[in-house]
C-alpha positions in Angstrom: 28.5 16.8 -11.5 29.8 18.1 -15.1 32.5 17.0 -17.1 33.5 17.6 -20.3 29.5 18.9 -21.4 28.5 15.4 -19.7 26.2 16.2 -16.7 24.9 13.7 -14.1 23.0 14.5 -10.8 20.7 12.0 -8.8 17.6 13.7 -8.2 14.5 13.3 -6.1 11.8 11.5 -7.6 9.3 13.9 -6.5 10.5 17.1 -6.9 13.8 16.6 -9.1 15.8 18.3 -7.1 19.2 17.4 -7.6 20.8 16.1 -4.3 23.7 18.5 -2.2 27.5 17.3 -4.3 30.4 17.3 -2.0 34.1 17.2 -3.5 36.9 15.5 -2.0 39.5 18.0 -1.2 42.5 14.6 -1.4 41.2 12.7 -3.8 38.7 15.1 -6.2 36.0 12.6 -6.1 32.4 13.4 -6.1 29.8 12.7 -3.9 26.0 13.0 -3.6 24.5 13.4 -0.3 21.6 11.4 0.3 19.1 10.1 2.3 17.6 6.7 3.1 14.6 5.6 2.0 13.9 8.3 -0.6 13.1 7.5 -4.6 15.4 9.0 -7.1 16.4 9.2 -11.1 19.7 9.4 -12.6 19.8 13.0 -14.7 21.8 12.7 -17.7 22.4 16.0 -19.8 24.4 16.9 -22.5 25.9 20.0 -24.3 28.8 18.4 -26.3 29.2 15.8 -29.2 26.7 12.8 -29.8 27.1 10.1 -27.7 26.0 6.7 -26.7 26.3 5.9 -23.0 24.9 3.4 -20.5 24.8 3.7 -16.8 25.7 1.1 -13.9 24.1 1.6 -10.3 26.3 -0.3 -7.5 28.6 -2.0 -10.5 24.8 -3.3 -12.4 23.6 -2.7 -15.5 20.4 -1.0 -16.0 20.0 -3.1 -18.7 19.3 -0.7 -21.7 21.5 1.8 -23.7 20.6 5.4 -24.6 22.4 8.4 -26.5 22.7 11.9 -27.5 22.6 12.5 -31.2 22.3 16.7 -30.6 22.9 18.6 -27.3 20.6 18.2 -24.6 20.9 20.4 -21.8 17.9 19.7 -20.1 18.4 16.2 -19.6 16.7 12.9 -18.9 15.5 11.1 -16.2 16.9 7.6 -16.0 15.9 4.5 -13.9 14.1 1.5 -14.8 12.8 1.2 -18.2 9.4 -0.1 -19.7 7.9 -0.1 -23.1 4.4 -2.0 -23.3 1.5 -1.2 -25.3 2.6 1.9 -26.4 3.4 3.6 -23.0 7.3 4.2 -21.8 7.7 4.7 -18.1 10.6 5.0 -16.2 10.4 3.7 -12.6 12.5 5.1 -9.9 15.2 3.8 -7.9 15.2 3.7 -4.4 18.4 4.8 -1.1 18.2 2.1 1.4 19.9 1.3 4.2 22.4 -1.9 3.4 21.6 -5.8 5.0 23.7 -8.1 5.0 26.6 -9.3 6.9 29.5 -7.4 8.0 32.6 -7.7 6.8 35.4 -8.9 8.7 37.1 -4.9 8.1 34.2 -3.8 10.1 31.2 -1.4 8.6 33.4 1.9 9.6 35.6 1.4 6.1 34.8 4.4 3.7 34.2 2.0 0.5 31.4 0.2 2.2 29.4 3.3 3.2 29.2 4.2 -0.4 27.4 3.1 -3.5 28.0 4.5 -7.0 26.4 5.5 -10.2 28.6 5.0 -13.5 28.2 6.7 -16.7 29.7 4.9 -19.3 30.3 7.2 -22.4 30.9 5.8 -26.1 31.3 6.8 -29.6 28.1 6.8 -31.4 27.6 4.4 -33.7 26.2 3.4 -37.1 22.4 4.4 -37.0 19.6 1.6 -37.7 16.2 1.6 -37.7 14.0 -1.1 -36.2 10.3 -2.5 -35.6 8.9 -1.2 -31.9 8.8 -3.5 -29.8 7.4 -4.1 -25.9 11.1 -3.8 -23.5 11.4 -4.2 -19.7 14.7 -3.7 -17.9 15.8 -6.9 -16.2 17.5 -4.9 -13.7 16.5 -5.6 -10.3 18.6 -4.2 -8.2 18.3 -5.7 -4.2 19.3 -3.3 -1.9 21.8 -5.7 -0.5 25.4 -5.4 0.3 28.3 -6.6 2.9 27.4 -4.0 5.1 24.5 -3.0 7.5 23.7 -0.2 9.8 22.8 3.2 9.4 25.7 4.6 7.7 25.7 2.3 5.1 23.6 3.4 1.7 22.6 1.0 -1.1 19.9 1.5 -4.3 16.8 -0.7 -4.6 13.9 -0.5 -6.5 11.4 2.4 -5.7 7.9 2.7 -6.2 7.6 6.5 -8.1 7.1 6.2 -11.2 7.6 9.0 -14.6 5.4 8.5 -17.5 7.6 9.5 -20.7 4.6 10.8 -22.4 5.8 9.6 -26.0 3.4 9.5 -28.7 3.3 5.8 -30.1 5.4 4.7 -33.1 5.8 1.8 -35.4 9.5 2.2 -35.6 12.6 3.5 -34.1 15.6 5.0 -34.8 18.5 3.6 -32.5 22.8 3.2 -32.6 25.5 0.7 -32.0 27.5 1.5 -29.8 31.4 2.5 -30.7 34.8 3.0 -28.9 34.5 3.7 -25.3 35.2 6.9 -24.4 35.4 7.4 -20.6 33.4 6.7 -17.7 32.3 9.1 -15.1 31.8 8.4 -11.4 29.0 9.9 -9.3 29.5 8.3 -5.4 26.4 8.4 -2.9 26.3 8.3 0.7 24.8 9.4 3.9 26.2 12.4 5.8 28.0 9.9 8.1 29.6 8.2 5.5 31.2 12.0 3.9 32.2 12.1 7.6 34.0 9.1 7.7 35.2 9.9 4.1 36.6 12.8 5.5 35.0 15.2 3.4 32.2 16.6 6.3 34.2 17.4 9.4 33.2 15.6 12.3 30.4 17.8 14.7 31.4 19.0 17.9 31.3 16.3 20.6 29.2 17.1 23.4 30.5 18.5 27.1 30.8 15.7 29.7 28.3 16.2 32.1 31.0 15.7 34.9 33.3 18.5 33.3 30.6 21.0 32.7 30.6 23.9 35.9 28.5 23.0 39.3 26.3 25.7 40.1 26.3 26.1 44.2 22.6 26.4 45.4 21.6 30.0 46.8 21.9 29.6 50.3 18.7 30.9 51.9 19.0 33.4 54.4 17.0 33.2 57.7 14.6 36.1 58.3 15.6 38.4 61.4 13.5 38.8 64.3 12.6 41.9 65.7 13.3 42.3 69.2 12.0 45.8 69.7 8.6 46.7 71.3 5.7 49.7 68.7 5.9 52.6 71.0 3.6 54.1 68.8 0.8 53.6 70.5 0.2 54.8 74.2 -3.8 53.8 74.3 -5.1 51.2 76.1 -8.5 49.5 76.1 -9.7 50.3 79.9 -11.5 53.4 78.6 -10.6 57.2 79.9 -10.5 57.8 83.9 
């Protein structure tokens, strides 16, 4: 989804393709459709004004700020971040199905079949430079939530991880952040849950077997019998007289 020169997708970890964005024709809300059990990153892109922003996955933290100090329309991939010895790798996030208990509303309730990714957008702040140091997210984000069966979707941890490929430094340039700006919403769910949503109509439901039409059985015919005598043939086997 785009707004205002902000862009934000969730991609597959794989391939990067962006998943299939569905609009709500009641309420305008976005949503991603996804599938369990796949890795993903959050794509961030810019073609507007610097920025600082910081993004939530299912209302937590990812633990680390980032920003835009010149357009960047290509983007980023975000998920869990680690500087140690030089390397920065970013590890993916992970579409599970939810565990946990139900809730008394039952699991049918369109705001338990979805999760959510939140960009938070700020003014970017005065610039300072500091010694590099080793970082790792403490986001750890469970996969749990007050819901279970398969059309309920929450984000764990994956396993893919994206090397960042940045050439080692002794220092760093960072901001502080300023006045908040807006925050953008990005919902996630199975197809189930856009059904429930009411944003997917519902497939056709099958024909009854007891209302679908009763082909009769061919009735075989009996084979007639032939009554009449071969005339002909007017020999006989005694020989000629």
């Amino acid at each position: 989804m785009k707004v205002d020169g902000f862009t934000m997708e969730l991609v597959r970890a794989d391939t990067k393709e962006a998943f299939k964005e569905h609009t709500s024709p009641s309420t305008g809300q976005v949503f991603a459709e996804v599938e369990p059990g796949l890795d993903y990153f959050v794509r961030i892109a810019s073609d507007s004004d610097p920025v600082y922003f910081q993004i939530s996955v299912d209302g937590t933290w990812l633990g680390y700020s980032s920003w835009f100090s010149t357009p960047d329309p290509a983007g980023s991939c975000k998920g869990r971040w680690q500087r140690k010895d030089g390397r920065e790798t970013m590890q993916a996030l992970r579409f599970n199905l939810a565990r946990g208990v139900k809730p008394e509303g039952g699991a049918g309730a369109p705001s338990l079949l979805t999760g959510k990714v939140e960009l938070s957008l700020y003014r970017l702040g005065e610039k300072t430079v500091s010694q590099v140091k080793d970082f790792t997210s403490s986001t750890e984000l469970t996969g749990k939530a007050n819901a279970s069966g398969k059309k309920c979707v929450v984000s764990a941890m994956g396993s893919s991880v994206l090397d960042l490929d940045r050439k080692p430094c002794q220092t760093m340039t960072s901001f502080q952040k300023g006045e908040h700006l807006r925050t953008i919403t990005l919902h996630y769910c199975t197809a189930v849950g856009l059904i429930v949503n009411k944003i997917l109509a519902k497939p056709p439901a099958p024909e009854p077997e007891d209302k679908k039409p009763r082909v009769k059985p061919e009735r075989k015919r009996k084979a007639a019998i032939d009554l009449t005598e071969d005339d002909s043939d007017d020999s006989d086997d005694f020989g000629e007289i």
